[in-house]
C-alpha positions as CSV (number, residue, x, y, z in Angstrom):
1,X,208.2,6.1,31.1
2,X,207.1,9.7,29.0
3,X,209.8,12.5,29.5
4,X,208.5,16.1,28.5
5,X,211.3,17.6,27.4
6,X,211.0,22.0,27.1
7,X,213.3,24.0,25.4
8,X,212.8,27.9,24.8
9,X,213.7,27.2,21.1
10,X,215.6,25.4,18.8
11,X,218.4,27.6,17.9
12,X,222.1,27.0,16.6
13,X,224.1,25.9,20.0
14,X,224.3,23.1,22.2
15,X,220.9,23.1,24.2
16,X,219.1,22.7,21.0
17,X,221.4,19.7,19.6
18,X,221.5,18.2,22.9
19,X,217.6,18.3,23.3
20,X,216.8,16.8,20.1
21,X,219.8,14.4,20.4
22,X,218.0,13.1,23.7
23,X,214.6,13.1,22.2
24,X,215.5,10.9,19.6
25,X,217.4,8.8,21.3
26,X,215.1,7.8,24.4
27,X,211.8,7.2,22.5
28,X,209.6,4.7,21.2
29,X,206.9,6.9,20.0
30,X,206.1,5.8,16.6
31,X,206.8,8.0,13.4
32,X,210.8,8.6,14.5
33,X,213.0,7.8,12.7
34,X,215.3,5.8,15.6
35,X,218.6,4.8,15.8
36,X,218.5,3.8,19.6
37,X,214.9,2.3,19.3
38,X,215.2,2.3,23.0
39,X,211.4,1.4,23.9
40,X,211.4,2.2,27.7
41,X,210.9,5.3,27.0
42,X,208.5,8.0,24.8
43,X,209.9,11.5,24.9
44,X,207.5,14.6,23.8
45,X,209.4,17.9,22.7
46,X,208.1,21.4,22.8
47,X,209.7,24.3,22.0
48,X,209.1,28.1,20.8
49,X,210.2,30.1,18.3
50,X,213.4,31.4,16.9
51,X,213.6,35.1,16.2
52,X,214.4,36.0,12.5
53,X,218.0,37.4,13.6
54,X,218.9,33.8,15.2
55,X,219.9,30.5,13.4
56,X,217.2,27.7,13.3
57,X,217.9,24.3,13.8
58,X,214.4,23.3,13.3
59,X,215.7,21.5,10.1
60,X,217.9,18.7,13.0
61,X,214.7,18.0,14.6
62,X,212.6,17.5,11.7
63,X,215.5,15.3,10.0
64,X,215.4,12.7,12.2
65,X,211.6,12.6,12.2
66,X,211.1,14.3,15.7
67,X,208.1,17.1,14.8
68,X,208.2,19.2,18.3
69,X,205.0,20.9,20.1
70,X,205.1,24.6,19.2
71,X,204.2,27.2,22.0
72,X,205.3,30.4,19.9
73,X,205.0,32.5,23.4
74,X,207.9,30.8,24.1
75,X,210.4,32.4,22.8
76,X,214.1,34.6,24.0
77,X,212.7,38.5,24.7
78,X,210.5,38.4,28.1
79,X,207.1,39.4,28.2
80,X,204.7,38.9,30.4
81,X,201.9,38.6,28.2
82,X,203.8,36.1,26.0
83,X,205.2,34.7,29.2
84,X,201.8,34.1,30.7
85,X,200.6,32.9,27.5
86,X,203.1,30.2,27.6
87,X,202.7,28.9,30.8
88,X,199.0,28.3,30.5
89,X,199.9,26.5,27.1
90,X,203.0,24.1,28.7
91,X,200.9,23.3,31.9
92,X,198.1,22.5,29.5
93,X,200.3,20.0,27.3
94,X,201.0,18.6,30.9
95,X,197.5,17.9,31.5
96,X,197.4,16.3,28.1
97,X,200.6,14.3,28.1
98,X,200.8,13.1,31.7
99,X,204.8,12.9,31.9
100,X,206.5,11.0,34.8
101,X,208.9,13.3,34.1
102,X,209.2,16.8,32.7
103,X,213.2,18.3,31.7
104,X,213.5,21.5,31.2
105,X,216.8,23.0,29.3
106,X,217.5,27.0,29.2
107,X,216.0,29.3,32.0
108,X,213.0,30.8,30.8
109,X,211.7,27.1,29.5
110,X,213.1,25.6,33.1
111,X,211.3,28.7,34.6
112,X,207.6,28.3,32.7
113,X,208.0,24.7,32.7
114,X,209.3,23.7,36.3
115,X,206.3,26.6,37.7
116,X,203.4,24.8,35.4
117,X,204.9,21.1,36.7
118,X,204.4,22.2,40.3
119,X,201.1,22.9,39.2
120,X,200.0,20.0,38.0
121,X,202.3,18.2,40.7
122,X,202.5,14.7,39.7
123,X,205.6,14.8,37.5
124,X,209.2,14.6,38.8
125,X,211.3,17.5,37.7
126,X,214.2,18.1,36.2
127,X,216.2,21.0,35.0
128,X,219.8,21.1,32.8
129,X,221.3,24.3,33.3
130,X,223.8,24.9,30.1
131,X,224.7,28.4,31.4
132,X,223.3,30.9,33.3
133,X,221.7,34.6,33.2
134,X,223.4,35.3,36.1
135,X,226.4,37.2,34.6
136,X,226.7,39.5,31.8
137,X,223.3,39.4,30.5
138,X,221.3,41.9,33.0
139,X,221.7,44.6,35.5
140,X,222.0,43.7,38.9
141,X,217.9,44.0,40.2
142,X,216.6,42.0,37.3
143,X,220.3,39.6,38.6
144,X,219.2,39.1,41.4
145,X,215.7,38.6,40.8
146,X,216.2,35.6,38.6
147,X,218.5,34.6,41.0
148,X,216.0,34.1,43.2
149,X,213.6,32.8,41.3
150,X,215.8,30.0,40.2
151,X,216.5,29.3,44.1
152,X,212.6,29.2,44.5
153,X,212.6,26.4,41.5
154,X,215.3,24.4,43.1
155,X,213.0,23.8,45.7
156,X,210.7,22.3,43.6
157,X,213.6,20.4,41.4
158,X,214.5,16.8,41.9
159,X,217.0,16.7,40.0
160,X,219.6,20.0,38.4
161,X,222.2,19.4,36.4
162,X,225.0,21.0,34.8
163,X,227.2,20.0,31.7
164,X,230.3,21.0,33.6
165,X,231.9,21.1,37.1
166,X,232.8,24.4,36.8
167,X,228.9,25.6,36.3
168,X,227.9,23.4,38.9
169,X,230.6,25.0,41.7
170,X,229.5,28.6,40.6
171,X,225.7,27.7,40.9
172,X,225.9,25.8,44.6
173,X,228.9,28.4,45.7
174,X,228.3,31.2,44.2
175,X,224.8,31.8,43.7
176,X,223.3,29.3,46.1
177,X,220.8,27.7,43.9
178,X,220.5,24.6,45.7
179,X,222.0,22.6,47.8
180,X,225.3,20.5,46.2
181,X,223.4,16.7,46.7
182,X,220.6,18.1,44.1
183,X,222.9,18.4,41.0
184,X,225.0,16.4,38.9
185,X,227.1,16.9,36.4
186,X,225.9,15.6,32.9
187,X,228.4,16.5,30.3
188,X,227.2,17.2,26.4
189,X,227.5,14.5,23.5
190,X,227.2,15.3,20.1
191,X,227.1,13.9,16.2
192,X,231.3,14.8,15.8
193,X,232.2,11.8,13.1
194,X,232.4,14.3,10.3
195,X,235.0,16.7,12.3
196,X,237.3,13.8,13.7
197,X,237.9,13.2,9.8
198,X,238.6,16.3,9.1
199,X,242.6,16.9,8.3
200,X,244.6,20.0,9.2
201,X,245.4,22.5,6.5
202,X,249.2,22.1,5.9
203,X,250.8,25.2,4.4
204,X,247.9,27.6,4.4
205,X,248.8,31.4,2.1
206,X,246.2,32.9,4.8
207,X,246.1,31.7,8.2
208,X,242.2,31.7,8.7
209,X,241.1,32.9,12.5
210,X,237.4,31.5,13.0
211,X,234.9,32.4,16.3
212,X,231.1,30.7,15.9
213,X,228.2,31.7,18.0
214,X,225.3,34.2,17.9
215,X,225.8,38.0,17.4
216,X,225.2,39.2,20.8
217,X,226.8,41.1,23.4
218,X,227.7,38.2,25.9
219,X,230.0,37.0,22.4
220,X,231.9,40.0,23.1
221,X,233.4,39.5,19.5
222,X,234.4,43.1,19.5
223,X,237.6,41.7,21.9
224,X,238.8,39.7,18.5
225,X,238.1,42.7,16.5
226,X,240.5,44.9,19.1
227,X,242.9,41.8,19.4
228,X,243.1,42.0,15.2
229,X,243.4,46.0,15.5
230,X,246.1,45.7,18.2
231,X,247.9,43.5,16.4
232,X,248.1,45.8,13.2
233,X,249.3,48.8,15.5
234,X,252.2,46.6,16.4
235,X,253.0,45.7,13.3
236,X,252.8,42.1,13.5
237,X,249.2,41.4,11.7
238,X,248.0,40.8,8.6
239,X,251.7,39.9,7.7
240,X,253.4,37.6,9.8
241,X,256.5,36.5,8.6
242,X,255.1,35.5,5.2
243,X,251.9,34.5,6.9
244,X,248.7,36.8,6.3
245,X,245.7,36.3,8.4
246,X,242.0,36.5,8.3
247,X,239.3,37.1,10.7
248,X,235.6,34.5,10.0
249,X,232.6,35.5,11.4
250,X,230.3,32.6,11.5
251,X,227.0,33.1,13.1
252,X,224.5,35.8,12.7
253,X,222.4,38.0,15.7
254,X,221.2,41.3,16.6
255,X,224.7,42.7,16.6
256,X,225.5,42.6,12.8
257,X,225.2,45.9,11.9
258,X,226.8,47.0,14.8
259,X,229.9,44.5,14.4
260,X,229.7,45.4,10.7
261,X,230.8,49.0,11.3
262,X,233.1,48.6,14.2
263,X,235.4,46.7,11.9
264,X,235.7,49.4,9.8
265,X,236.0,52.1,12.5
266,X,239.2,49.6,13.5
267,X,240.1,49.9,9.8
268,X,240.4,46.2,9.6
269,X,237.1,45.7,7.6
270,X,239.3,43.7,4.6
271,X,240.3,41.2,7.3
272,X,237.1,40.4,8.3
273,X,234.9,38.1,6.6
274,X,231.2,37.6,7.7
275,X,229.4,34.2,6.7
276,X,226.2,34.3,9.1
277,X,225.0,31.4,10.0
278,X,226.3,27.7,8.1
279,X,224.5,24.6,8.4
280,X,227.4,22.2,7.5
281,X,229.9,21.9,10.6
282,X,232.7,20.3,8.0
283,X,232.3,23.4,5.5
284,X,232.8,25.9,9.0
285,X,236.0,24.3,10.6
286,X,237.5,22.6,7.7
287,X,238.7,26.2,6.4
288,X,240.0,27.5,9.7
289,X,242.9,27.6,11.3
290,X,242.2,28.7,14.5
291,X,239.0,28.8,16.8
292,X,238.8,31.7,18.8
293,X,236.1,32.5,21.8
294,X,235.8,35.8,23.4
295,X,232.8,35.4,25.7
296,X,231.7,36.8,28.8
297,X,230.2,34.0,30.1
298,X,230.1,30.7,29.1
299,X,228.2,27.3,29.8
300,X,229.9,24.6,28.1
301,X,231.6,26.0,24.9
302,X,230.3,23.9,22.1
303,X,232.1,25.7,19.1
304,X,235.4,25.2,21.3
305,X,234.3,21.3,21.6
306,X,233.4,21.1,17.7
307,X,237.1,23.3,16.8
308,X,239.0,20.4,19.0
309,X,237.3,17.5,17.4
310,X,238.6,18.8,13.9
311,X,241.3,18.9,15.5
312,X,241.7,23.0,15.7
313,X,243.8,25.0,18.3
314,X,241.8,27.6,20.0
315,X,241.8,30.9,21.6
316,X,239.4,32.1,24.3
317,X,238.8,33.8,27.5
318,X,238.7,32.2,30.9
319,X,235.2,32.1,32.1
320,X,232.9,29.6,33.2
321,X,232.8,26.0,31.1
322,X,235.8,27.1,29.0
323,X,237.6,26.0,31.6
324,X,236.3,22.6,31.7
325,X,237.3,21.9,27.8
326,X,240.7,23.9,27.4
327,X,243.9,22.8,28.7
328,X,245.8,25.7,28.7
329,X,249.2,25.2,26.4
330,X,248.2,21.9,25.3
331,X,244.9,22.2,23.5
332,X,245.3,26.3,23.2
333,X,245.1,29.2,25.2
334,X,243.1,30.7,27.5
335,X,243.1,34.7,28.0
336,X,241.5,36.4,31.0
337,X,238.5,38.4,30.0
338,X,238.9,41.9,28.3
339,X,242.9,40.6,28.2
340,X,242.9,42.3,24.6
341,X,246.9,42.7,24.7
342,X,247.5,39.2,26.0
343,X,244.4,37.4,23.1
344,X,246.5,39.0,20.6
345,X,249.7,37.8,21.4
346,X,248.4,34.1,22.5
347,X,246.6,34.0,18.4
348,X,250.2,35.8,16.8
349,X,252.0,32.9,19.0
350,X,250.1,30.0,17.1
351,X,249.8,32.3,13.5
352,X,253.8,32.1,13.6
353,X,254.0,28.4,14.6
354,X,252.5,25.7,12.7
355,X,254.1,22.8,14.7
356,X,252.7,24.0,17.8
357,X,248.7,24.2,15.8
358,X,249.2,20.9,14.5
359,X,250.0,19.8,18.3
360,X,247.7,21.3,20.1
361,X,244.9,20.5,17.7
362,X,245.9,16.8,17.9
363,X,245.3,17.1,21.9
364,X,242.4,18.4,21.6
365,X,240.6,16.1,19.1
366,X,242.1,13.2,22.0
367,X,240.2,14.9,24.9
368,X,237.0,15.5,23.0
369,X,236.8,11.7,21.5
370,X,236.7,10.5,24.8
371,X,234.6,13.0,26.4
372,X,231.7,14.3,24.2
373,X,230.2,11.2,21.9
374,X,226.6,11.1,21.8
375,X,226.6,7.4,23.2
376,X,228.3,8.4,26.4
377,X,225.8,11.1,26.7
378,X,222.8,9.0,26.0
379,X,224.1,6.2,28.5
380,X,224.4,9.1,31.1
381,X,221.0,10.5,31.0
382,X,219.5,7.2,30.7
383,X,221.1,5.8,34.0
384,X,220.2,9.7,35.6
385,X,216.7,9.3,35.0
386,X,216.2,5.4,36.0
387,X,217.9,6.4,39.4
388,X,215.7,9.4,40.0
389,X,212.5,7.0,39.3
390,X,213.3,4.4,41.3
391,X,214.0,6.8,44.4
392,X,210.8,8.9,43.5
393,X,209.0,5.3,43.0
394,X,205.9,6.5,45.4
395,X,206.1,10.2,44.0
């Protein structure tokens, strides 16, 4: 069986792990460097581009062997020059490649790639959704718009899935993609061995406060930055107790500048510590004590999965997967959106209490043993896609 498997691009975040996870796992094309050496399957990547403000995890592909199909047109800023470009260049890999099967991750690669698959209409297809555009991202015509698109896709779709329940409620209830029988839910797996080593920092002088992602608006980081600010206007932050804190910023993005001077409108600038983007996920967690998320939308969280494998407390606001990974009071917290007053207090709770880190950190690692390894994910996809061939056998 050959899988074409599209993503928009390969940078830092969980689509891009879990796509090249996937490749390398379910293929026998020669040249990879396997660890599965599963031969029932070969599995083709392509990708685009990632844009010189974003992290590149090109280097994860390429060091386990997997070299991916470039389409540079495909990248994150639409344009439909670029946009046409690509399409003509994925259906003609199609042509070349002749997949029983193409998967598309992220919405402009599921949109290009599911619309040249119908073209060439002898592949099954098959679309992971990891988030959605559908809240935070645009205003409410171009909203709707790719709301409808994606419902004209689902038509076409054999298969959607999500990597949580909660995205998978939102997309059949709330925006009516398709109808409930055509998804399932197909959690993410990842490489975590380093992080479930990793022990906690006993006795800490400074009380480090971490969030990881890209430097975008959806992040919302500027609700840490008014959490850290609110906290100083109280008088409970830097100096706890005996217990100074520090705010990491780990990730990199179009909103560096911007986030750059906002911390020292707040006059916290000295708390603050940018890093961009780290390669090493043991050098980014094992100096934190904390994990916060402030999003405005989320798929499945995967800094929130990585902090609770090493065995981290979190910090983040209620919206979509989030909810699917945090139990609230037993792993960390979870704030309602834009709850600046309420973030603050749930972070100054666990900076005075380092009983109740070390306990909720040790939940969380439990939880995420059980639920994320990249074997459970592997043995997941693999039995999704032999189901879906053998009831598509006369596709």
């Amino acid at each position: 069986m050959k899988i074409l498997r599209i993503i928009a691009r390969l940078n830092i975040g969980g689509p891009a792990r879990n796509a090249v996870l996937l490749t390398e796992a379910l293929s026998c094309r020669s040249g990879l460097n396997l660890t599965y050496k599963n031969c029932g399957y070969e599995t083709v990547l392509v990708c685009g581009e990632v844009a010189e403000s974003e992290g590149d995890m090109m280097y994860l592909a390429q060091g386990k062997g997997i070299n991916p199909i470039i389409v540079k047109e495909l990248g994150r800023e639409l344009s439909w020059k670029d946009d046409w470009t690509a399409f003509w260049k994925i259906y003609k890999i199609i042509r070349q490649e002749k997949p029983d099967i193409i998967h598309t991750h992220t919405a402009k690669a599921g949109a290009l790639g599911r619309l040249a698959g119908i073209l060439y209409r002898k592949s099954i297809l098959i679309h992971t959704f990891h988030g959605h555009v559908f809240s935070g991202y645009f205003g409410k015509i171009k909203t709707v718009f790719f709301i409808w698109v994606e419902r004209f896709l689902g038509l076409f779709t054999v298969r959607i899935i999500t990597v949580s329940e909660n995205l998978k409620k939102e997309l059949v209830e709330k925006y009516k993609i398709a109808p409930e029988k055509k998804f399932s839910v197909v959690e993410l797996g990842f490489e975590l061995d380093e992080l479930f080593k990793l022990p906690a920092r006993n006795n800490p002088e400074i009380i480090n406060i971490g969030i990881v992602g890209r430097l975008v608006p959806i992040k919302n980081h500027k609700m840490l930055f008014k959490a850290c600010r609110l906290g100083l206007a109280k008088g409970l932050s830097p100096l706890l107790g005996t217990v100074p804190s520090r705010y990491i910023i780990i990730g990199n993005g179009e909103m560096r500048v911007e986030l750059e001077k906002y911390a020292e409108e707040l006059g916290i600038k000295d708390m603050v510590e940018f890093r961009g983007w780290v390669k090493d996920l043991k050098a980014i967690y094992e100096g934190l004590d904390i994990v916060a998320l402030t999003s405005l939308n989320e798929g499945t969280p995967v800094s929130l999965i990585e902090a609770m494998a090493g065995a981290r407390p979190v910090v983040a606001t209620r919206v979509g997967g989030v909810l699917d990974i945090v139990q609230d009071g037993k792993s960390g917290y979870l704030v309602e959106s834009e709850d600046v007053e309420g973030f603050s207090r749930k972070l100054i709770d666990l900076i005075k209490d380092p009983e109740k880190r070390r306990k909720f950190g040790e939940y969380g690692r439990s939880i995420v043993k059980e639920r994320f390894s990249k074997e459970r994910l592997i043995k997941d996809t693999e039995k999704l896609y032999n189901n879906i061939l053998q009831k598509n056998k006369d596709f």
